[in-house]
VMD Tcl script that draws the C-alpha trace (Angstrom):
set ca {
  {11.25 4.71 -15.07}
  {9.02 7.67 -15.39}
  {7.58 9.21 -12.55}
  {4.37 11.57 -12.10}
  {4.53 13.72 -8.64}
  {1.53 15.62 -8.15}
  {1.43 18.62 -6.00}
  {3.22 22.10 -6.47}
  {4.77 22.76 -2.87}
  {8.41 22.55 -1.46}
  {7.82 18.75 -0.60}
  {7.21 17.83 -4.13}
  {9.87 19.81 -5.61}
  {12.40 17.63 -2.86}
  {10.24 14.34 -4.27}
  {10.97 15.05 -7.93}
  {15.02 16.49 -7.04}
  {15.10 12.87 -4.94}
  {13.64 10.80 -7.11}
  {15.62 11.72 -10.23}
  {19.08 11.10 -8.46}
  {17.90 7.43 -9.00}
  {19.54 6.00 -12.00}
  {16.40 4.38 -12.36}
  {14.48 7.39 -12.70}
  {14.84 8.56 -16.43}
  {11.75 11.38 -16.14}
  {9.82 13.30 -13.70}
  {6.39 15.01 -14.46}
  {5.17 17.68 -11.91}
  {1.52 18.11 -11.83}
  {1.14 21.24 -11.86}
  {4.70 21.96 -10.37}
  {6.21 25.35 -9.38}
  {9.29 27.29 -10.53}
  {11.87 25.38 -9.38}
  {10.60 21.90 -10.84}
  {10.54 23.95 -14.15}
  {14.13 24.08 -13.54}
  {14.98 21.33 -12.30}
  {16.67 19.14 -14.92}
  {15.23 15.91 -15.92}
  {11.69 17.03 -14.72}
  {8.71 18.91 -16.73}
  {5.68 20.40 -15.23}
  {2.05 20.12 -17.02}
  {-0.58 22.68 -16.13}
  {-3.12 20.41 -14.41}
  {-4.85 20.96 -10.89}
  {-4.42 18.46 -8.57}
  {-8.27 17.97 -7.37}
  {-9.03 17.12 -11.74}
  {-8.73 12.99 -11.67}
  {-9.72 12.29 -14.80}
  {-7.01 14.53 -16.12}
  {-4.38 12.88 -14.20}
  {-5.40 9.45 -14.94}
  {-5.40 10.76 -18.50}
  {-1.95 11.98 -18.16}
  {-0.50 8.95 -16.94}
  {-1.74 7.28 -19.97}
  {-0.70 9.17 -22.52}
  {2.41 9.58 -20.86}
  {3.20 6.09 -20.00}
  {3.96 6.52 -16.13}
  {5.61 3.61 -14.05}
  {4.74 5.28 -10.94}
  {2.47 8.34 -9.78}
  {3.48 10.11 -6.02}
  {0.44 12.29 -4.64}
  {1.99 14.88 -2.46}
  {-0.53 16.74 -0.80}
  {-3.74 15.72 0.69}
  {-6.68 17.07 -1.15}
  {-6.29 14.62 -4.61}
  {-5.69 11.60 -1.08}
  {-8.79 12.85 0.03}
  {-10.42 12.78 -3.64}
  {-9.76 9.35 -3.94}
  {-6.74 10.07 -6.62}
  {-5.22 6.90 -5.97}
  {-8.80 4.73 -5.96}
  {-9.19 6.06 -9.78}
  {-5.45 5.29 -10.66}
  {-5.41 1.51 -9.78}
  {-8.35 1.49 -11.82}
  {-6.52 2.01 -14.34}
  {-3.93 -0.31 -13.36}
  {-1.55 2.89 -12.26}
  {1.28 2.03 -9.59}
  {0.42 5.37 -6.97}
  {1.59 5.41 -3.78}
  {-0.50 7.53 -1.57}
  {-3.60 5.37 0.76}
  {-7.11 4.94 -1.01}
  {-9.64 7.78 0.10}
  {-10.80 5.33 2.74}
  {-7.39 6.08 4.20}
  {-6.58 9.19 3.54}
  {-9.72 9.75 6.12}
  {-6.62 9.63 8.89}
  {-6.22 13.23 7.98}
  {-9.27 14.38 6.55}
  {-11.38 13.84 9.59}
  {-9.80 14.26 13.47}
  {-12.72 12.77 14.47}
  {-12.69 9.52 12.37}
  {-9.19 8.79 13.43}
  {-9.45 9.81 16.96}
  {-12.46 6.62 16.60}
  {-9.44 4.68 14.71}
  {-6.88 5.72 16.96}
  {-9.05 4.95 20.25}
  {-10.24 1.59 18.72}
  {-6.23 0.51 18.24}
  {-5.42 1.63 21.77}
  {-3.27 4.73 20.68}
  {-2.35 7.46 22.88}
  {-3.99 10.36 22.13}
  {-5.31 14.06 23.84}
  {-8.68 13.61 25.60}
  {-12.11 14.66 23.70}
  {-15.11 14.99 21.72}
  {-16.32 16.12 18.46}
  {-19.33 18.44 18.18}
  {-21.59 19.17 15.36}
  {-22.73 22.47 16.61}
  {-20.88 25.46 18.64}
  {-23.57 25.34 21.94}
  {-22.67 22.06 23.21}
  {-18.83 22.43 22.23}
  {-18.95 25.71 24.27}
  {-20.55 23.99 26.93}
  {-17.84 21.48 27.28}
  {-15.22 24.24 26.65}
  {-16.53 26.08 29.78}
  {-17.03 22.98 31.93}
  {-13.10 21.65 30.99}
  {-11.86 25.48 30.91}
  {-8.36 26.39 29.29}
  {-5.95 26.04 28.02}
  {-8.07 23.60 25.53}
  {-7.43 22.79 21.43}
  {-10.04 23.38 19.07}
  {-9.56 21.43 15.93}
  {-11.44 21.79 12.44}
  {-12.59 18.18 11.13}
  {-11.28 18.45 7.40}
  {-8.63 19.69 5.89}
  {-7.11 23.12 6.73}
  {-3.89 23.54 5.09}
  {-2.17 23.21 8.42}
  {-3.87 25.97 9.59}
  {-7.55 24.42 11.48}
  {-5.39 24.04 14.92}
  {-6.30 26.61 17.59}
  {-4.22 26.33 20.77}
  {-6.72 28.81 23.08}
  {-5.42 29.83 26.00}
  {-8.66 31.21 27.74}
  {-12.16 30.14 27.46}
  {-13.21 33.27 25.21}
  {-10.63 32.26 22.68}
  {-11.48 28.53 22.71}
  {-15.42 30.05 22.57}
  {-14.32 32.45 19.58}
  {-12.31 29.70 17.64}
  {-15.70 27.55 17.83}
  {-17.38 30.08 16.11}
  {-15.01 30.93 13.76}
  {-14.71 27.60 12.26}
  {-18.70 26.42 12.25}
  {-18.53 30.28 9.96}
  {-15.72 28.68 7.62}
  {-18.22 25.93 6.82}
  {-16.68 23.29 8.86}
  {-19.80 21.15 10.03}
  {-17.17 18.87 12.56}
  {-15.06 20.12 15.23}
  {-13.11 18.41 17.25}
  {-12.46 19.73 21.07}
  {-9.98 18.22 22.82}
  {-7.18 18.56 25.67}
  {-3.84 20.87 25.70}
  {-1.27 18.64 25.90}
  {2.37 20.39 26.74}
  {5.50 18.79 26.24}
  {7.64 19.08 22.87}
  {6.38 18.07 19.41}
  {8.22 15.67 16.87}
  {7.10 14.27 13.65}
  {7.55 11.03 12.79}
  {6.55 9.61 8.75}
  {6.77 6.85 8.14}
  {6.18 4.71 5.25}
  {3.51 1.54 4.91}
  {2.83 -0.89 2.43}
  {-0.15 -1.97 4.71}
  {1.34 -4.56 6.45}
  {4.83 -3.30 7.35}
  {5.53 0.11 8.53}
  {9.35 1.75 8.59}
  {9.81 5.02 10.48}
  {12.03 7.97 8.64}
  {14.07 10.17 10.87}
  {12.20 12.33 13.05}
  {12.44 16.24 12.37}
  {10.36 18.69 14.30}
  {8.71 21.61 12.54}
  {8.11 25.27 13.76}
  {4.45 26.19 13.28}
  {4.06 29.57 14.39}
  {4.59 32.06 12.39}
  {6.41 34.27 15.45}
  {9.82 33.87 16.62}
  {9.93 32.27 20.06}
  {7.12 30.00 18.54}
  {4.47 32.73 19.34}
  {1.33 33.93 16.99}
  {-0.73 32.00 14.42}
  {-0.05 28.63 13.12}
  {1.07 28.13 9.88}
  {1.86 24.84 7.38}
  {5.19 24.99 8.68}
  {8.58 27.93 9.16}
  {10.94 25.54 9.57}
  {12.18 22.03 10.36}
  {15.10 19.96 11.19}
  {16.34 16.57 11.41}
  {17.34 14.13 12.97}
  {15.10 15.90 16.26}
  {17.29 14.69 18.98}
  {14.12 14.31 21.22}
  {13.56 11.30 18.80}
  {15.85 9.04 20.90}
  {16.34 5.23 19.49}
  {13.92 4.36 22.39}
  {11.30 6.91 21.75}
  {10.90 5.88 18.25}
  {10.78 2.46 18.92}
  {8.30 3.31 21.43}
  {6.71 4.96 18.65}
  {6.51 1.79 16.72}
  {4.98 -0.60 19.04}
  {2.95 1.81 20.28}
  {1.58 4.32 18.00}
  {2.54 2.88 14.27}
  {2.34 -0.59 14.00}
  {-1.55 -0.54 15.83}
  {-2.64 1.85 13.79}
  {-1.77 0.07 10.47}
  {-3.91 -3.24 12.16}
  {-6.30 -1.47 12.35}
  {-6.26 0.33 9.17}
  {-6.33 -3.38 8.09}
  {-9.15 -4.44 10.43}
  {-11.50 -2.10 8.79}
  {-9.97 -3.45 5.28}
  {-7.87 -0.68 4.63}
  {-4.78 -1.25 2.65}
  {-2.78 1.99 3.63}
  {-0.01 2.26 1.46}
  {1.70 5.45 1.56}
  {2.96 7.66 4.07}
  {1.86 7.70 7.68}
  {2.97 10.53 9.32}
  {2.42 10.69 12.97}
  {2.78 14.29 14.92}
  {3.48 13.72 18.30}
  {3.11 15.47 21.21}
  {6.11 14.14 24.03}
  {5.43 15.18 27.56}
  {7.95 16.12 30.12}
  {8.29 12.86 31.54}
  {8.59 11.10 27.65}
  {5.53 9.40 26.98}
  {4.04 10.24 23.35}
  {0.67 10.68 22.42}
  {-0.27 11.69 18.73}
  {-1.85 15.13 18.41}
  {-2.92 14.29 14.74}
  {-2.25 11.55 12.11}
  {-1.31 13.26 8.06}
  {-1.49 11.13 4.95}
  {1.52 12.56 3.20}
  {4.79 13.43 3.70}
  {4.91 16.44 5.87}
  {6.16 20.17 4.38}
  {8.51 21.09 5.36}
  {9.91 17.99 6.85}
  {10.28 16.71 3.83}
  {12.86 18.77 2.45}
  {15.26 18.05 5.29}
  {14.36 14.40 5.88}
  {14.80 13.06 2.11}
  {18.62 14.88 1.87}
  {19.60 12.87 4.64}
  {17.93 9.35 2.89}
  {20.88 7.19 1.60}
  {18.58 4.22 0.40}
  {16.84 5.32 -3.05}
  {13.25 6.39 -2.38}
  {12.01 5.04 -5.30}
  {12.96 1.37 -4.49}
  {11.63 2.45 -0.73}
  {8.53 3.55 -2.45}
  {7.86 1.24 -5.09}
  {8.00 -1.13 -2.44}
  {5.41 -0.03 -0.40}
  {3.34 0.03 -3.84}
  {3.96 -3.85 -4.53}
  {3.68 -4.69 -0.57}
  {7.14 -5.82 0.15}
  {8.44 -3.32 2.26}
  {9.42 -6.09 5.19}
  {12.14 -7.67 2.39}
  {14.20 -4.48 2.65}
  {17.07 -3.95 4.36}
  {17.21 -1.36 7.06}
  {16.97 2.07 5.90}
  {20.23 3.59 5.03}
  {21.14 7.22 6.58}
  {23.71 9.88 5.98}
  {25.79 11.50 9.24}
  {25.36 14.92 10.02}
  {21.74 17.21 10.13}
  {19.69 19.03 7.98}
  {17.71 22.53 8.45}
  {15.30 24.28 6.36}
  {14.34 27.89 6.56}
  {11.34 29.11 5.06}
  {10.89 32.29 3.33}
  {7.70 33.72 3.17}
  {5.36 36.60 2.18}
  {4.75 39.19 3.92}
  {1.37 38.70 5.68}
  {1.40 35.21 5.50}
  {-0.59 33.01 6.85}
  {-3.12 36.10 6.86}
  {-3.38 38.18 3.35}
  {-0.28 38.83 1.18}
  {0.16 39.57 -2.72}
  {1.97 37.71 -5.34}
  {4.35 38.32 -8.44}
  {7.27 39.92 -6.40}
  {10.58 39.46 -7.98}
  {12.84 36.53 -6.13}
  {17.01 36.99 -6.72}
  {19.69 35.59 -4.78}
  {18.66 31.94 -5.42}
  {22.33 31.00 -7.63}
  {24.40 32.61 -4.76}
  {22.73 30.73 -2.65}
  {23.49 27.52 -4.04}
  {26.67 28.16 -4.76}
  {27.43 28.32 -0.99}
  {26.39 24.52 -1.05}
  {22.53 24.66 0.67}
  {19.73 23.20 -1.66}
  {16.40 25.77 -2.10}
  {13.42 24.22 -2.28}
  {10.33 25.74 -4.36}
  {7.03 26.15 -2.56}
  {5.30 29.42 -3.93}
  {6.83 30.16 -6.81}
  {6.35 30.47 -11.02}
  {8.19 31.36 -14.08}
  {7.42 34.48 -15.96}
  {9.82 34.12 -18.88}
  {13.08 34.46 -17.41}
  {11.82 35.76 -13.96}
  {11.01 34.22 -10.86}
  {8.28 35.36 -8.84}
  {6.67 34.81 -5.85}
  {2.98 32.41 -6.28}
  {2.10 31.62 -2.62}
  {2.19 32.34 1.09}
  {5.04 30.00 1.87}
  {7.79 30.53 -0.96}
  {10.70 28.69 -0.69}
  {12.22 26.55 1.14}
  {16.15 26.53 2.09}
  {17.95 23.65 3.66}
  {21.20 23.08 4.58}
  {23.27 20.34 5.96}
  {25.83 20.02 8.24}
  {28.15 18.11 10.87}
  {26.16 19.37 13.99}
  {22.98 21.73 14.19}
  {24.94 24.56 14.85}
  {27.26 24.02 11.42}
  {23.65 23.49 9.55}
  {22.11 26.58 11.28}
  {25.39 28.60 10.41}
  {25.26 27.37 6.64}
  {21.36 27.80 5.97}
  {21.42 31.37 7.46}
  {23.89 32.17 5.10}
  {22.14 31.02 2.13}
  {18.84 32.75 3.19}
  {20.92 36.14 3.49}
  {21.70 35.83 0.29}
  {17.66 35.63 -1.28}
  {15.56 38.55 -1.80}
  {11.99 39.37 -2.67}
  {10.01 42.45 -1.71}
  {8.24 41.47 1.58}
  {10.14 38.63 2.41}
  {9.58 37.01 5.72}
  {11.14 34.37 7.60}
  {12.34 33.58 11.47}
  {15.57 33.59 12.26}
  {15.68 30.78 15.10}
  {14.75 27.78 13.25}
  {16.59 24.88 15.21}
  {16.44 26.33 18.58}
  {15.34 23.26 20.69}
  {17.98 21.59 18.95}
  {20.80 24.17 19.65}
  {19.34 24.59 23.42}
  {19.48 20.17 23.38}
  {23.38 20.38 22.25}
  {24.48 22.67 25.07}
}
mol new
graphics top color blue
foreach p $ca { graphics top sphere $p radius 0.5 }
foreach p [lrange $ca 0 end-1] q [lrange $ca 1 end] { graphics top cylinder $p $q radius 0.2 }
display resetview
């Protein structure tokens, strides 16, 4: 089989070093790729943008793909998969109809209210006097959310009223004509994704990522420092809370509106102190980085998993087979990031690394002849695994002391909760 993963992040360089330790899998095309797909063995990028359709459907064509994986959002939110079956293409990633879960908080707030979903309290507003209005009648803390995508980054936790005032503004500025205002929740955040053929939907491990850039989790959010997995707040009874509650009546209605979702549904939960979930947002795509320490741990091939979703028999699987043990990732980034930072700095270390038996990830990175430098805010990606959290914390640290580039950036208490949990 010959696969087509489109995206150039950490989470498609884990779907291309996943999918090819199927002996199914004979190829894998990255689309455009990064640095480390160039080197990983049995895959081959090709120098085409991820928002150009007709180029990928052309691709797939002349390439003869069995199956295309859309990693990140903006081709979902194109319609990439509407102009693939077209063409006949198996692609697993939901129609742009569906792919509206992420690229507008307000439509599936509507969805999500209309399934009887827990979810924050709110409104959307299409202009900043009436959404400071309510800011100042509800007062703070308060979220203000951009309606589209943001890389990650269109989440403003405000702790005061002028904040929450000055996010407003900010975003309406960026060009974002729908904002979404809505409640602070507090409790601890998990991700769950989970995969749907648009009838059945099957729950991965949950992980729970660090978004703030700061140690501590403190300053601006970010796609994503780190991540772990299995997130022991995920109890057997919270996900299967999580199921009856959040997943399976969301994917009803997804088909009441005559959605077929296949692909990922990835549900980012906020759980509050007394347990009970309610989803902060809904993505369309596997998560990065969750990714690259959820798939190590997957036992059952994810391209049968996947295929399956494609050709709507994911309820004739058996259950999902796991491996023992955790998994952390670490991610190494610029320096500046998520604000300004430059590229092209020299990366070394990488080999030593993965001689010491952790797995790195590509994110922002690209060949230069025999050099690897540094193409993005978010770099690389390092992930270990282990017997506990404390063997896997032990082991990834030790991997990212071994990688260098000039400006290099990353937090050294990924897995805290976790650690904190154990004890």
């Amino acid at each position: 089989m010959k696969i087509l993963v489109i995206g150039n992040g950490g989470r498609e360089h884990a779907l291309a070093w996943k999918l090819l330790q199927s002996p199914q899998v004979k190829q894998c095309f990255c689309l455009p790729g990064n640095g480390g797909t160039a080197l990983l063995k049995g895959c081959q990028n090709i120098p085409i943008a991820v928002d150009n359709l007709e180029e990928i459907a052309k691709i797939a064509h002349q390439e003869s793909i069995d199956l295309v994986v859309v990693g990140p959002e903006v081709p979902l939110s194109l319609g990439i998969s509407d102009r693939l079956q077209q063409d006949g293409i198996k692609v697993f990633g939901p129609t742009q109809q569906g792919a509206q879960i992420e690229s507008s908080k307000s439509w599936a707030k509507t969805l999500m209210a209309e399934a009887g979903v827990p979810i924050a309290q709110g409104q959307s507003f299409t202009d900043p006097i009436t959404a400071k209005a309510y800011i100042t009648q509800h007062g703070a803390p308060i979220v203000v959310k951009a309606d589209g995508l943001a890389a990650g980054k269109g989440v403003i936790v405000a702790a005061t009223v002028e904040e929450a005032q000055s996010a407003v503004d900010s975003l309406f500025q960026e060009g974002f004509s729908l904002i979404v205002v809505e409640e602070c929740l507090v409790g601890e955040e998990v991700s769950i994704l989970a995969l749907s053929d648009g009838i059945t939907v099957r729950p991965l491990l949950p992980a729970q990522d660090h978004k703030r850039i700061g140690e501590g989790d403190t300053g601006p959010n970010t796609g994503g420092m780190g991540t772990y997995c299995p997130a022991p707040i995920g109890t057997p009874e919270l996900l299967q809370r999580v199921q009856r509650e959040v997943l399976e009546p969301t994917v009803a209605a997804l088909r009441n509106r005559g959605i077929d979702y296949r692909g990922v549904l990835y549900a980012g939960l906020m759980v509050s102190p007394d347990g009970e979930p309610k989803v902060l947002e809904y993505n369309c795509r596997f998560g990065d980085p969750e990714t690259q320490v959820v798939l190590p741990l997957l036992e059952t091939p994810l391209d049968e998993l996947i295929l399956a979703c494609v050709e709507q028999r994911l309820g004739e699987l058996p259950p999902l087979a796991w491996k023992s043990g955790t998994a952390v990732c670490v991610v190494a980034a610029s320096g500046g990031y998520p604000g300004n930072y430059t590229k092209g700095k020299v990366i070394t270390g990488i080999e030593q690394a993965e001689a010491l038996g952790v797995t790195v990830f590509h994110a922002g990175t690209k060949l230069d002849g025999d050099r690897l430098l540094t193409d993005g805010g978010r770099v690389l990606g390092i992930t270990a695994m282990g017997e506990d959290f404390d063997h896997a914390i032990h082991q990834v640290y030790q991997g990212v002391n071994c990688i260098e580039f000039e400006g290099q950036y990353y937090r050294r208490d990924i897995g805290h909760r976790a650690v904190d949990r154990q004890q």
